[in-house]
Every structure is written in C-alpha cells, then in structure tokens.
N, C-alpha and C positions, 0 to 999 in steps of 0.2 A: 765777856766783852773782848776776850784777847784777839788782838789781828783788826782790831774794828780802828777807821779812822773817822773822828769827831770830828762836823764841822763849827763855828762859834753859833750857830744860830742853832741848832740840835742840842748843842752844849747848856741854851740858854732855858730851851725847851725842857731838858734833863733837871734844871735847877728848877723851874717851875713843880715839875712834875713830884720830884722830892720832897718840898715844901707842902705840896697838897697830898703826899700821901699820906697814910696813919704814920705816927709819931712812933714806932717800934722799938725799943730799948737797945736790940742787938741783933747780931746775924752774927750766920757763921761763915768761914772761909777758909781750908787748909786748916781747920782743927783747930783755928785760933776765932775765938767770938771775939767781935768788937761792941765797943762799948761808947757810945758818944753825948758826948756832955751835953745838957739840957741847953737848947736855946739855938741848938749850932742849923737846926733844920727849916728854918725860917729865912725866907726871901726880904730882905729889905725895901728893896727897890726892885717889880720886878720887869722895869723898862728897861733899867741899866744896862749897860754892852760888858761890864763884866758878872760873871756867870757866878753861882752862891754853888759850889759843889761839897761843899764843906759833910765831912760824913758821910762821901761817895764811894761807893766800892768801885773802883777804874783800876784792877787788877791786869797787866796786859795789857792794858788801853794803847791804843796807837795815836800819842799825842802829838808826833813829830812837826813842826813847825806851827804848831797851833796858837793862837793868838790868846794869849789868856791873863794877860795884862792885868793888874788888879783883880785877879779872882782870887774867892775864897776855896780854898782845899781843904780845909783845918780839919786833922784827923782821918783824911783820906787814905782808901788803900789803895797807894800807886805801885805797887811790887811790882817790878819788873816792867813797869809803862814805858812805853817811847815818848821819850821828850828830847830828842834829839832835835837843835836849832828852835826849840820852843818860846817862846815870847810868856816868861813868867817874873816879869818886870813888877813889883808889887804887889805881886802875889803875897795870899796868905798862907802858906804849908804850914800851921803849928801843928805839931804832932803830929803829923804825915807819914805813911810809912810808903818808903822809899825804896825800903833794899831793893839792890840791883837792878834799878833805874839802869834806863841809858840817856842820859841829860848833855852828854858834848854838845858843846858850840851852845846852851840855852842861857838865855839874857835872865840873869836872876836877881838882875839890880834892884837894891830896895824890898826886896824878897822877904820876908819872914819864915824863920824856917827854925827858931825855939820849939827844942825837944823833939825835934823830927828824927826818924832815923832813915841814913843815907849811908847804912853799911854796905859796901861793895857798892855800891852805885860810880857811874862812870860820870865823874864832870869835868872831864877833860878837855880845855880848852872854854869852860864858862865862865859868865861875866856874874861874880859875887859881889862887885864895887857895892858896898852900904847896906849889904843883905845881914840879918840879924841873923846870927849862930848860936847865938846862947842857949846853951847843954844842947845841943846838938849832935847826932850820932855819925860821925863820919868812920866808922873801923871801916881798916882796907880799901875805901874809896881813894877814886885814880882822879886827881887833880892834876895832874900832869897840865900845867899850860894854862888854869887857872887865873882867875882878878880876883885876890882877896885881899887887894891892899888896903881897901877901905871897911872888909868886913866890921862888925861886930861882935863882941865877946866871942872873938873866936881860941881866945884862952881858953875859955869853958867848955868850947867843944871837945868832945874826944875822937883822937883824929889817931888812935893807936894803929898802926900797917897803912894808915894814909901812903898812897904814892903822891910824891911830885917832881917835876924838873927843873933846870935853871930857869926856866921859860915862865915858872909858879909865879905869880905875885902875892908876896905876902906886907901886912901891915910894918910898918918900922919897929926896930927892935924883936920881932915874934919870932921865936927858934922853934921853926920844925923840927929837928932834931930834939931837943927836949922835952917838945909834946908826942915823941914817940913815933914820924913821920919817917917815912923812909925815901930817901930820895933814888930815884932812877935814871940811868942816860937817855938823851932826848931821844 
C-alpha cells in the first residue's frame, strides 16, 4: 500500500472489508509476523464515520491529512505511514507500530497510544494535549515543537534520544532531561 492515499470513505470500506474477512491469526511483513488479539477484527458500528482499522497492515500508507477522528488503529502496522497534518484526535493506537512515522503538525489530542511504538517517528510540531502515553515507545523520536502539556503517563514512556526544543510543551514538573531526552536548537 506504500505511496497510496486513503480517502475516509475507502477507509471505511477497508474496515468493512476486514471485519468480513476470515479471522486469520497472523501474517507476515519484513520477517516480522503479527499477531492480533482476539476480538480486535470486528466492526461495531458499521454506519459510523470513524473507521475500525484496528489490526491493519497500512505500512507506507499515505495518510497525510486524513481525517481519522475516533478511529480504532489498535495494533496497526503504521511503519513509515504519512500522517503528516492528520486528524487522529481520539484515535485509538494501542499497540501500533509506528516506527518512523512522519506525524508533524498531526492533532493527536485525546489519542491513545499505550504500548505503541513511535521510535524514530517524527512528531514534530503535534498536538499530544490529553493523549495517553503509558509505556509508550518514543526512542529517538523528534518532538521538536510538540503539546505534551497535558499528556498522560508520559513518565512511563520511554523517550530515551527523544529530540525536543524550547518550543516542546511538556507537563509541569516533567524533566526531559532525566527521562533521557535530548534537547536540540530550534
């Protein structure tokens, strides 16, 4: 799917189509098989306007400014997606793999993002106000410019070679420096 851009109604169609397919255990990808927890491949609502993609392989996916509001991702392989200015306001990411996302400027307010990994992923300049981090994999990811004032457990993230700038907003009290973050000139 790399180079492909979703539109939300294709997106919603994708989420249909997963739902109805056989129920598969795993697949593979880059020598890594995934594995997806029982229950995650069912449609709840399948009117709704946000999309169940939960256990989707969207490797490369060109999500840039996609509207994805309240959708479920959970355990998605996003490696390397464009989500550049994406709308993932409520989103669900648990478990998601993220490396090396490109996510600047993406609204991830209210987000869920427990146990995701977001190594090297670029979220430089996104909106984290209220988005849950807890164990959370941010190594070496570029925060540069960042809202994480209002994140969540984001103590518990591991944010070791994190970049960020003056520009970072973090929670009161939170020492990037002591979570191993490294700061950069703007």
């Amino acid at each position: 799917m790399k180079g492909l851009t979703f539109s939300r109604a294709l997106l919603l169609a994708l989420a249909v189509v997963m739902a109805l397919a056989p129920a598969g255990p795993t697949w593979a990808q880059d020598d890594v098989t995934w594995t997806c927890p029982n229950g995650l491949r069912t449609v709840e609502d399948p009117i709704s306007e946000a999309p169940n993609l939960a256990c989707t392989n969207l490797f490369g996916a060109n999500l840039g400014r996609a509207d994805l509001a309240g959708a479920r991702l959970d355990w998605s392989d996003l490696r390397r997606a464009h989500l550049y200015r994406a709308d993932l306001s409520g989103a669900s990411l648990s478990g998601a793999d993220l490396r090396l996302a490109e996510m600047g400027r993406a609204d991830l307010t209210g987000a869920t993002l427990g146990a995701a990994d977001l190594s090297g992923a670029d979220l430089s300049e996104a909106n984290l106000t209220d988005a849950n981090m807890y164990l959370a994999t941010l190594y070496v990811a570029n925060l540069a410019g960042a809202n994480l004032s209002t994140a969540l457990g984001l103590p518990t993230a591991i944010l070791t070679g994190a970049r960020y700038n003056p520009a970072t907003k973090f929670p009161p009290g939170f020492d990037p420096a002591g979570a191993g973050m490294t700061l950069v000139s703007e």
